[in-house]
C-alpha positions in Angstrom: 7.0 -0.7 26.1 5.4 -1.4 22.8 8.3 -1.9 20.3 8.0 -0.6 16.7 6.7 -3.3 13.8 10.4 -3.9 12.8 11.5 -5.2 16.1 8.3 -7.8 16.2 10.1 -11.3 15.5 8.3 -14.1 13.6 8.0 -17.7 15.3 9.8 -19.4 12.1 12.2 -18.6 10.2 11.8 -17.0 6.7 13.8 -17.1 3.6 16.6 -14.5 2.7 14.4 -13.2 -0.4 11.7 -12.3 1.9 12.9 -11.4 5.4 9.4 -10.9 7.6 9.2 -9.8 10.9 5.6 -10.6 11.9 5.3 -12.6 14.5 2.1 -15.5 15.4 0.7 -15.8 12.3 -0.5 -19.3 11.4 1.0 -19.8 7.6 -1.5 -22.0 5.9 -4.7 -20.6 7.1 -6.9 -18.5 4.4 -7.3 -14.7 5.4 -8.8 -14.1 8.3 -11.8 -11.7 7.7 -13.3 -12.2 10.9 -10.3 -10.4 12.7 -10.2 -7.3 9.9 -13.5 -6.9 10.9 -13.2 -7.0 14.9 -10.2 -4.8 14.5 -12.3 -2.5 12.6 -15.1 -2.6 15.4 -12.7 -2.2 18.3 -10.4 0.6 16.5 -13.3 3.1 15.8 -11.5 6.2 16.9 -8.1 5.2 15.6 -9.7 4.5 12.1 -11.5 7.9 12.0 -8.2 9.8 12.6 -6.7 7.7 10.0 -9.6 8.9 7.8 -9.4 12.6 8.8 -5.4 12.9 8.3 -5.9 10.8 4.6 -8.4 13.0 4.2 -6.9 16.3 5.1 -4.2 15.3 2.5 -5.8 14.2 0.1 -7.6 18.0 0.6 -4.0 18.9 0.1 -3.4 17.9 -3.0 -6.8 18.8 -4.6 -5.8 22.3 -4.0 -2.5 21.6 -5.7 -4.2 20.4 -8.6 -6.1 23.4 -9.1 -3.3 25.8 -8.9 -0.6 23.8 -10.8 -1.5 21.0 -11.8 1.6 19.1 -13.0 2.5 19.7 -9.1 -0.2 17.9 -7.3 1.7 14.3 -8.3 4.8 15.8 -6.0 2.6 16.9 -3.4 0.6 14.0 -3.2 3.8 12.2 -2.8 5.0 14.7 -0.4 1.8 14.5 2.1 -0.4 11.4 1.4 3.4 9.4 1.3 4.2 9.4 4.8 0.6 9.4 6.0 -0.7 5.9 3.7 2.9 4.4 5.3 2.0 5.9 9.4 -1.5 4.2 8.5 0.0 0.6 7.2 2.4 0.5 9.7 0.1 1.3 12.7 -2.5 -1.1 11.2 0.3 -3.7 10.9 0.2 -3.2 14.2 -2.9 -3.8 15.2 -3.2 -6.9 13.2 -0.5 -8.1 15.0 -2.8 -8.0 18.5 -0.7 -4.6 19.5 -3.7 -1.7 20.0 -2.4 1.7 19.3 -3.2 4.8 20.5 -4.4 7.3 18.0 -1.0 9.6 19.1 1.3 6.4 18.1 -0.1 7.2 14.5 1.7 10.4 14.2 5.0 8.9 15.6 4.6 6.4 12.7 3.6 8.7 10.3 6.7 10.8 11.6 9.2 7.4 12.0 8.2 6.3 8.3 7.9 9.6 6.6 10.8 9.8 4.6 10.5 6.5 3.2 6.8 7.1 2.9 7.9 9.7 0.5 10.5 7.8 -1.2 7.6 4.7 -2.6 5.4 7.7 -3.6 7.6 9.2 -5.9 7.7 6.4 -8.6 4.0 6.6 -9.3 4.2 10.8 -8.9 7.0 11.1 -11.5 4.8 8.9 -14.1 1.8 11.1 -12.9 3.7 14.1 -13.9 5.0 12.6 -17.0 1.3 11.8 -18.2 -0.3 15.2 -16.9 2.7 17.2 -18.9 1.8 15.0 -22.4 -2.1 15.6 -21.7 -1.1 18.9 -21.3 0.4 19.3 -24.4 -2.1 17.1 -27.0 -4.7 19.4 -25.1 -3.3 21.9 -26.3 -1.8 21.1 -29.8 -4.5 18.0 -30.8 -2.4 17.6 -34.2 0.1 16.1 -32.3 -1.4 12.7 -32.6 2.6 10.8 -31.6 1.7 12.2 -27.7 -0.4 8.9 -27.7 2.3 6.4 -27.3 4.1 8.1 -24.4 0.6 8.3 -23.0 -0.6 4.9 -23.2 3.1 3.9 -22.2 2.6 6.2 -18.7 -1.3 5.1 -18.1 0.6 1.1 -18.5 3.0 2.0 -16.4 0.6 4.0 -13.6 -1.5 0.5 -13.7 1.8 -1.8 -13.0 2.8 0.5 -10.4 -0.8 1.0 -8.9 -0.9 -3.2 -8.4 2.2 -2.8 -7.0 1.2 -0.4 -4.8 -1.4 -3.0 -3.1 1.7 -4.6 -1.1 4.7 -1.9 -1.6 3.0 -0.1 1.5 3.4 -2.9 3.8 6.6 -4.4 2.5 8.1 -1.3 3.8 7.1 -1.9 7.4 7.4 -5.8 7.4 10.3 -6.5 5.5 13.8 -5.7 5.1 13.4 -5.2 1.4 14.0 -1.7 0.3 14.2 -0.2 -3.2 13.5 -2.3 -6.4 13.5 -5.3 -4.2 10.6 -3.9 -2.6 8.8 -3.0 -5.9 9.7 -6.5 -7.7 8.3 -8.4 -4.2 4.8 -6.3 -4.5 4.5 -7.1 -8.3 5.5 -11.3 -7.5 2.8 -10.8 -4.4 0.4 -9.1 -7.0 0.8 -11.7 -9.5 0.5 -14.9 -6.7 -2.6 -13.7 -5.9 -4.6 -12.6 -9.1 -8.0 -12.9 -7.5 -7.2 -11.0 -4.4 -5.8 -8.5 -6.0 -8.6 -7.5 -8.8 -10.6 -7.6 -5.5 -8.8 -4.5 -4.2 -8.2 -3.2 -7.2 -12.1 -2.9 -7.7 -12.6 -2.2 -4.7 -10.4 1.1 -5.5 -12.4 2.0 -8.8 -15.7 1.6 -6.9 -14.3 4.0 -4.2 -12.9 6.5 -6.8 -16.4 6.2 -9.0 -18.5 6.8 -5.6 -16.1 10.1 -5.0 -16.7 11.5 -8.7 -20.6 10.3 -8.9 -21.8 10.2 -5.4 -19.8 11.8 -2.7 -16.2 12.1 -1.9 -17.3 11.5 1.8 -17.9 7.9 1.1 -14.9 7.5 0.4 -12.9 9.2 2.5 -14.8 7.4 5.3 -13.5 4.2 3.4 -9.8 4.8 3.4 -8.8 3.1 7.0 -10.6 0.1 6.4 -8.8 -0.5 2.8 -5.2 0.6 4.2 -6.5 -2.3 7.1 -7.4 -4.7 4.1 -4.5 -4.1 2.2 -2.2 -4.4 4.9 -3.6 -8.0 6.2 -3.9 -9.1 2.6 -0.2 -8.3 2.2 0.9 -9.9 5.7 -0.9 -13.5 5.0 0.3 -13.4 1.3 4.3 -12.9 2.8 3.3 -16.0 5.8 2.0 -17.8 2.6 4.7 -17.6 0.5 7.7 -18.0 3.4 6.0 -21.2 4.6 5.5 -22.3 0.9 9.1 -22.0 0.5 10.1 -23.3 3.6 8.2 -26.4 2.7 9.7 -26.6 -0.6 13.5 -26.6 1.1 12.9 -28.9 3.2 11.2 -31.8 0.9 14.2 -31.0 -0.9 17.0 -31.7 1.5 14.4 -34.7 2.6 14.8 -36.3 -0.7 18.4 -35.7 -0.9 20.9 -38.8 0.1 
């Protein structure tokens, strides 16, 4: 029997600070593009119902939106949450050489919900917060002071958002939990400035096709960037574990 990503041991051991549990994955090689794309190839059917589930969501909440707006951040945490964490852990998986079945998706989705729900609350409070002062200096312009708590939300919603690149995975990969887990997605964010305004264009592109273009384009999209995100975030943990590891030990090398 296929045991869930948190029982998967690595082959070395990793620091305290970062406590992965992947296992095979060789810690100095660059990302391996070759096998995101194979995966994608080979996983056709489990991708598409990753698709249609983010999509139904994401349906969701646009309804939300238009009824009550300052609700749709809540319900977007509440529904897209614990389906974006079912997707990252069952792509963890299948970077990890472990097919799944399109069935183990909703066990994930159902194993991971709560926590799911838990990492998408930061960014829906600060969603909520910015919608309600919009809100208002829509409706009363002359109060011009509604700008600093807004630019100080739309900073904050961008911190969060790089975050967010690696907070998905940490949560199936590591042991971290809580601020831990944030402050580890921000250090990952920061190590790897390139890879991450990759992503994060990637992400603007995606959102400027589904305002300008069609929102089909990128809903198709969704699987292959929780797939992306998820083996960026995996080589980035290997990379820094064996970094450190390497560290330690030319310390206690050069020690007498």
């Amino acid at each position: 029997m296929i045991t869930d990503t948190r029982s998967a041991r690595p082959d070395h051991r990793l620091p305290a600070r970062i406590r992965s549990r992947h296992r095979r994955i060789d810690p100095v090689s660059s990302l391996d593009l070759g096998q995101i794309g194979r995966t994608l190839v080979a996983e056709i059917p489990l991708l598409a119902m990753i698709n249609l589930l983010v999509g139904l969501a994401t349906a969701v909440v646009a309804v939300a939106f238009l009824t009550v707006p300052l609700l749709a951040p809540v319900v977007a945490a509440g529904v897209l949450g614990p389906v974006w964490l079912g997707a990252t852990a069952t792509c963890a998986r299948l970077l990890a050489g472990d097919p799944r079945g399109p069935w183990h998706l909703f066990g994930a989705i159902w194993r991971h919900g709560r926590t799911g729900i838990g990492l998408a609350l930061l960014p829906a409070a600060v969603a909520t917060l910015l919608l309600g002062s919009l809100g208002i200096l829509a409706a009363r312009p002359e109060q011009r002071w509604l700008l600093v708590p807004i630019a100080v939300d739309v900073a904050a919603l961008t911190v969060i958002g790089l975050g967010g690149i690696a907070v998905f995975p940490l949560a199936v990969m590591t042991e971290s939990r809580g601020r831990q887990r944030w402050l580890i997605a921000l250090a990952l964010a920061g190590r790897g400035p390139v890879t991450t305004a990759g992503i994060t264009a990637i992400v603007v592109l995606l959102i400027l096709a589904a305002r300008h273009v069609t929102p089909f384009l990128a809903l198709v999209m969704m699987a292959p960037l929780c797939l992306l995100m998820t083996a960026v975030s995996r080589h980035q943990l290997t990379a820094t574990a064996h970094r450190e590891e390497t560290t330690s030990r030319a310390a206690e090398w050069r020690q007498p």
